[in-house]
Backbone as JSON, one array per atom type, in Angstrom:
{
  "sequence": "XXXXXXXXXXXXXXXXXXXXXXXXXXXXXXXXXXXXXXXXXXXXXXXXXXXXXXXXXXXXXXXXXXXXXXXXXXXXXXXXXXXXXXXXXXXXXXXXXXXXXXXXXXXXXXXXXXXXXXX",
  "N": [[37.49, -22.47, -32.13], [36.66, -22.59, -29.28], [37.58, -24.26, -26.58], [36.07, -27.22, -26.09], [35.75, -28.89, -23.37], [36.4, -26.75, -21.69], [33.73, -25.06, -21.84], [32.01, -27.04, -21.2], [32.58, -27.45, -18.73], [32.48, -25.09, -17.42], [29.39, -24.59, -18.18], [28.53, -26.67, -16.23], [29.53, -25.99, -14.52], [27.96, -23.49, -14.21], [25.22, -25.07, -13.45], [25.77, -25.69, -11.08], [26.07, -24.01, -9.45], [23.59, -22.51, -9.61], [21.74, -24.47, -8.95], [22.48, -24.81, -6.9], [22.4, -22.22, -5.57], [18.9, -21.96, -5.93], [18.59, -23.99, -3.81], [19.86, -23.05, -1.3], [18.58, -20.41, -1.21], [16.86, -17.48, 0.06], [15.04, -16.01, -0.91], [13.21, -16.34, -3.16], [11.22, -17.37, -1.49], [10.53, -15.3, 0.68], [9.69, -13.06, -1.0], [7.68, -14.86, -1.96], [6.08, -14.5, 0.66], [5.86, -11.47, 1.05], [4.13, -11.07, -0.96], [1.41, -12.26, -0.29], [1.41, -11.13, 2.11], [0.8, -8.69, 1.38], [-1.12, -8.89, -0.5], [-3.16, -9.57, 1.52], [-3.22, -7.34, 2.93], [-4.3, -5.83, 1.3], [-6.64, -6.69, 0.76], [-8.45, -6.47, 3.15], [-8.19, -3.84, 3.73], [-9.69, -3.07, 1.68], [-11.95, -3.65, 2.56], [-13.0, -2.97, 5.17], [-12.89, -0.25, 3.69], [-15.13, -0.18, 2.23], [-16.99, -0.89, 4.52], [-16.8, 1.5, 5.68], [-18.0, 3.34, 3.86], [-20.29, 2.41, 3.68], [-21.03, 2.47, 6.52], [-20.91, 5.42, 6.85], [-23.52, 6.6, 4.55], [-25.26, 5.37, 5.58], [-25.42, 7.09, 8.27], [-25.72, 9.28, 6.81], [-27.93, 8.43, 6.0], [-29.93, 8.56, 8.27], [-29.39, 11.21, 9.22], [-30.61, 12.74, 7.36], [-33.44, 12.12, 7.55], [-34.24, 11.89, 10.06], [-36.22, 13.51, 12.9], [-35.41, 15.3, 14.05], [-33.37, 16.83, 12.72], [-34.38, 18.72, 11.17], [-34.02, 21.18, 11.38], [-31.95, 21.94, 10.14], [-30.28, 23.16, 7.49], [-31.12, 22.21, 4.03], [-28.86, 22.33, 2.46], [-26.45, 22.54, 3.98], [-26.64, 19.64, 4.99], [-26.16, 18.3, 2.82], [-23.55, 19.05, 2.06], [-22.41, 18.07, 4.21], [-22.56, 14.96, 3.91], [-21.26, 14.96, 1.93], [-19.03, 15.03, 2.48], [-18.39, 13.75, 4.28], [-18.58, 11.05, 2.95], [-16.17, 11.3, 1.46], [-14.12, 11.73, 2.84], [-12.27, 9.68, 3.42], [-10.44, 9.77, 1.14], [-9.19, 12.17, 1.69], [-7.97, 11.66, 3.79], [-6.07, 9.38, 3.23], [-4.4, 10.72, 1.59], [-3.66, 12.67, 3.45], [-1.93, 11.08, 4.78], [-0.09, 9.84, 3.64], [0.95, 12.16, 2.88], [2.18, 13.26, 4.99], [3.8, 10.77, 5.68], [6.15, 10.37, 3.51], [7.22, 13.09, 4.54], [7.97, 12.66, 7.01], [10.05, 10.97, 6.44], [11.51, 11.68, 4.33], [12.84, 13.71, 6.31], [13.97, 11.88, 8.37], [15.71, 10.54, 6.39], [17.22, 12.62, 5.82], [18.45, 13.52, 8.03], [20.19, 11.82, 8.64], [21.82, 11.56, 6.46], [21.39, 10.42, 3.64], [19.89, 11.81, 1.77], [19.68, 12.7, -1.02], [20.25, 9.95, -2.37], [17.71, 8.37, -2.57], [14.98, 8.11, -5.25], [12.63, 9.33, -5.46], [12.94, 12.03, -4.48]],
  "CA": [[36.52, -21.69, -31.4], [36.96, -23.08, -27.76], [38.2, -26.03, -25.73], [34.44, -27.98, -25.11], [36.27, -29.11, -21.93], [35.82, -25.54, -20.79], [32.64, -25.06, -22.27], [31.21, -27.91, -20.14], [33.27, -26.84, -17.0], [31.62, -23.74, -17.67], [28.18, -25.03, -17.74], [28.08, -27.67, -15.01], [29.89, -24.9, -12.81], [26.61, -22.71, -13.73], [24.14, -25.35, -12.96], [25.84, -26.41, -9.82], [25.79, -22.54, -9.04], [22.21, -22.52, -9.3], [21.32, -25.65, -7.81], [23.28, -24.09, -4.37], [20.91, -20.72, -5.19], [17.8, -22.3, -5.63], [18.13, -24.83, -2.63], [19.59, -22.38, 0.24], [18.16, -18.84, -1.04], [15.29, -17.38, 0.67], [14.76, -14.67, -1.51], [11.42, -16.52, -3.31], [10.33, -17.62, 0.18], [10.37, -13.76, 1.2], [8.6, -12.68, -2.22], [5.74, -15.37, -2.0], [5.24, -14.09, 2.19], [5.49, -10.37, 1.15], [3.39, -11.17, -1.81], [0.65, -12.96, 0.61], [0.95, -10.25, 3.13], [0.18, -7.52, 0.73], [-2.5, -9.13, -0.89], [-4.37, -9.95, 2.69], [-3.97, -6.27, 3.67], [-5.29, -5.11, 0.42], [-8.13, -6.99, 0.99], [-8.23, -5.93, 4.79], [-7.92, -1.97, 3.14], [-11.22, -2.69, 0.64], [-12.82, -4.18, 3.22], [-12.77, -1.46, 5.59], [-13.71, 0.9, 3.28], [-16.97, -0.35, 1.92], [-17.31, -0.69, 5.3], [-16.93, 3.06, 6.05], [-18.52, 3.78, 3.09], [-21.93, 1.82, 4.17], [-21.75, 3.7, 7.43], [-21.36, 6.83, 5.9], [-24.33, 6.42, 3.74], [-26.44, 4.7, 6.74], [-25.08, 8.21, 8.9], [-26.25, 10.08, 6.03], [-29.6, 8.76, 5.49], [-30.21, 9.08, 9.46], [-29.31, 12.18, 9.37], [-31.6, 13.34, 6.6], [-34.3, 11.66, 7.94], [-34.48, 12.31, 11.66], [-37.43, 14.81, 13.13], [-34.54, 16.34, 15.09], [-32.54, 17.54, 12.17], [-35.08, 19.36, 9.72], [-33.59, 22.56, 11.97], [-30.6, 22.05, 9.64], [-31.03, 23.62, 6.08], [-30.91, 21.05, 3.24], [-27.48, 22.12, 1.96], [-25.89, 21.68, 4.89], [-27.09, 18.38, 5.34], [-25.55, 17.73, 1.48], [-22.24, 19.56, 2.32], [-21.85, 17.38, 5.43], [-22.94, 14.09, 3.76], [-21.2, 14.37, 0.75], [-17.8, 15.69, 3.07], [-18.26, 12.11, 4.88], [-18.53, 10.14, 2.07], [-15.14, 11.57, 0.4], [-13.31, 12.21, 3.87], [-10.98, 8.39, 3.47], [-9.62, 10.32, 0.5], [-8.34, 13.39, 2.28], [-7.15, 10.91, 5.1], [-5.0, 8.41, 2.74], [-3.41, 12.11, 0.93], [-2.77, 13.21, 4.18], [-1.42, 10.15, 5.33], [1.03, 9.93, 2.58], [2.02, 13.61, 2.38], [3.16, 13.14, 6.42], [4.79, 9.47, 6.09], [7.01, 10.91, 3.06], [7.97, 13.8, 5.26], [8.96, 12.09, 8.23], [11.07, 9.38, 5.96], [12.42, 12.55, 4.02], [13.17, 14.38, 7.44], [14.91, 10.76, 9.07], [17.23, 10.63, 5.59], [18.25, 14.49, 6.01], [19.2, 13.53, 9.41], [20.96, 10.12, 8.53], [22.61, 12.12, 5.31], [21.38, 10.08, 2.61], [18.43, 12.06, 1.18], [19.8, 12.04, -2.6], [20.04, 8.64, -2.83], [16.55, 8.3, -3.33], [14.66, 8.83, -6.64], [11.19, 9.81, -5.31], [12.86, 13.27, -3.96]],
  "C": [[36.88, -21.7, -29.93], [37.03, -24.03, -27.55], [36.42, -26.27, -25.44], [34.69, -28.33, -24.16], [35.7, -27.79, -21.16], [35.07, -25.3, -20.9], [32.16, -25.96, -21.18], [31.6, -28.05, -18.85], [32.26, -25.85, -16.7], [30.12, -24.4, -17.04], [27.54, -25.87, -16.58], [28.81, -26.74, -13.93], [28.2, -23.85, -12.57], [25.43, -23.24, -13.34], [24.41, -25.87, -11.67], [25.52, -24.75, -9.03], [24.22, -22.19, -8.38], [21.4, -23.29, -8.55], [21.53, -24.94, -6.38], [22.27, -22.47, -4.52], [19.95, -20.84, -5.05], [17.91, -22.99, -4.25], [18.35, -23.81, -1.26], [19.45, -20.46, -0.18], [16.56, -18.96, -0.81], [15.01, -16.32, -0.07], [13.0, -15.0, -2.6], [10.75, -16.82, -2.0], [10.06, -15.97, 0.36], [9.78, -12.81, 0.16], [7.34, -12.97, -1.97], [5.12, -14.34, -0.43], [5.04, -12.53, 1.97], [4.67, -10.27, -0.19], [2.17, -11.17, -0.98], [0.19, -11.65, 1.37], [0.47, -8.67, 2.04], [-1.13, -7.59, 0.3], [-3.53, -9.38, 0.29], [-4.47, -8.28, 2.97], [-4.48, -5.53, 2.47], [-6.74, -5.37, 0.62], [-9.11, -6.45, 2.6], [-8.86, -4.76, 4.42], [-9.63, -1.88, 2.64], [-12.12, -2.62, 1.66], [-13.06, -3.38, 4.42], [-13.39, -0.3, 4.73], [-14.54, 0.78, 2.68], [-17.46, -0.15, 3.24], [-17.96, 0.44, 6.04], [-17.86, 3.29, 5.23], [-20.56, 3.69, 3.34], [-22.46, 2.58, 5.79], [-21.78, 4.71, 7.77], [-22.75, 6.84, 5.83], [-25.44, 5.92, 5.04], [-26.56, 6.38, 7.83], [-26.31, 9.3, 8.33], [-27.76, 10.16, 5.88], [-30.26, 9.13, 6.96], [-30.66, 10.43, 9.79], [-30.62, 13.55, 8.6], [-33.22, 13.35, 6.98], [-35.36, 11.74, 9.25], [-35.32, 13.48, 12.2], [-36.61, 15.85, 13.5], [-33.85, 17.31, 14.02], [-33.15, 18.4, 10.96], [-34.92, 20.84, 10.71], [-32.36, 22.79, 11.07], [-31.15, 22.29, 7.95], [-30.25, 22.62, 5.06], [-29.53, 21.02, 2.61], [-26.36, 22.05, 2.77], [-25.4, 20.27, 5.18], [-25.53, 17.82, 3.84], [-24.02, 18.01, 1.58], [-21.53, 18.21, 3.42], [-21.86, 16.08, 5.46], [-21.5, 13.8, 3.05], [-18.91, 14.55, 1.49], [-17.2, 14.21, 3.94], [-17.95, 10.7, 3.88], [-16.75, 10.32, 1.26], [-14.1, 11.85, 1.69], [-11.44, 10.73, 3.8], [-10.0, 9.18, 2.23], [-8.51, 10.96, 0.6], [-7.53, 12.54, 3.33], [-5.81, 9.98, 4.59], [-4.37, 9.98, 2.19], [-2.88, 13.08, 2.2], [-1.75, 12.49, 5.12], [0.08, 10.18, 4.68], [1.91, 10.8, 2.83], [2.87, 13.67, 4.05], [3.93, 11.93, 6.48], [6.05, 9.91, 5.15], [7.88, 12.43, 3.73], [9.04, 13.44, 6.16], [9.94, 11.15, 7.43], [11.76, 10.79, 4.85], [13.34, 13.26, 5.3], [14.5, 13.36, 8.32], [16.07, 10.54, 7.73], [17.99, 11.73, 5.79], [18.93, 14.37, 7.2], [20.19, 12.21, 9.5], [21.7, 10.84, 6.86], [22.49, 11.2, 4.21], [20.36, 10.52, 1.97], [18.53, 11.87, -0.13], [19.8, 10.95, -3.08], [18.7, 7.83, -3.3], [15.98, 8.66, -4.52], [13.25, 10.03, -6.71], [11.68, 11.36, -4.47], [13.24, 14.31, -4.87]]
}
């Protein structure tokens, strides 16, 4: 079959291999911290938009409520409530549709646009 000499060359070359990858690679160090940092600004992101969402909804009932604004006809009011409440939507889809531009626009000008998959 094979020399076991090389066989166990073999093997103690691949765990010395690994030993020297695990001890000086940073590549889990730089996982766990961009793990970490994603998960804080997700939470950051929610948190924020309940936020909005509550003073939306606080805006909204103000608005409905107020002596000043019964000059404003009730579907208005609902148009302009319901346009506040759903506005972070339109803001993250237009966020997007301009950050993929400009990062399509900087490859076309740096000549690697095919190399991507998302185009």
């Amino acid at each position: 079959m094979g020399d076991p000499n090389i066989t166990d060359q073999f093997h103690s070359q691949n765990k010395y291999l690994q030993n020297l990858l695990d001890k000086y690679s940073t590549n889990n160090t730089k996982i766990d911290y961009v793990s970490e940092t994603k998960d804080q600004m997700t939470f950051i992101n929610s948190y924020l938009f309940i936020l909005y969402e509550l003073v939306a909804i606080g805006f909204s009932v103000v608005f409905f409520l107020h002596p000043k604004s019964k000059d404003i006809q009730i579907y208005k009011k609902i148009i302009i409530t319901i346009f506040l409440l759903l506005l972070p939507f339109f803001v993250i889809r237009l966020e997007t549709y301009i950050y993929s531009a400009l990062i399509y626009l900087r490859d076309l000008i740096y000549g690697n646009t095919y190399l991507r998959k998302d185009y």
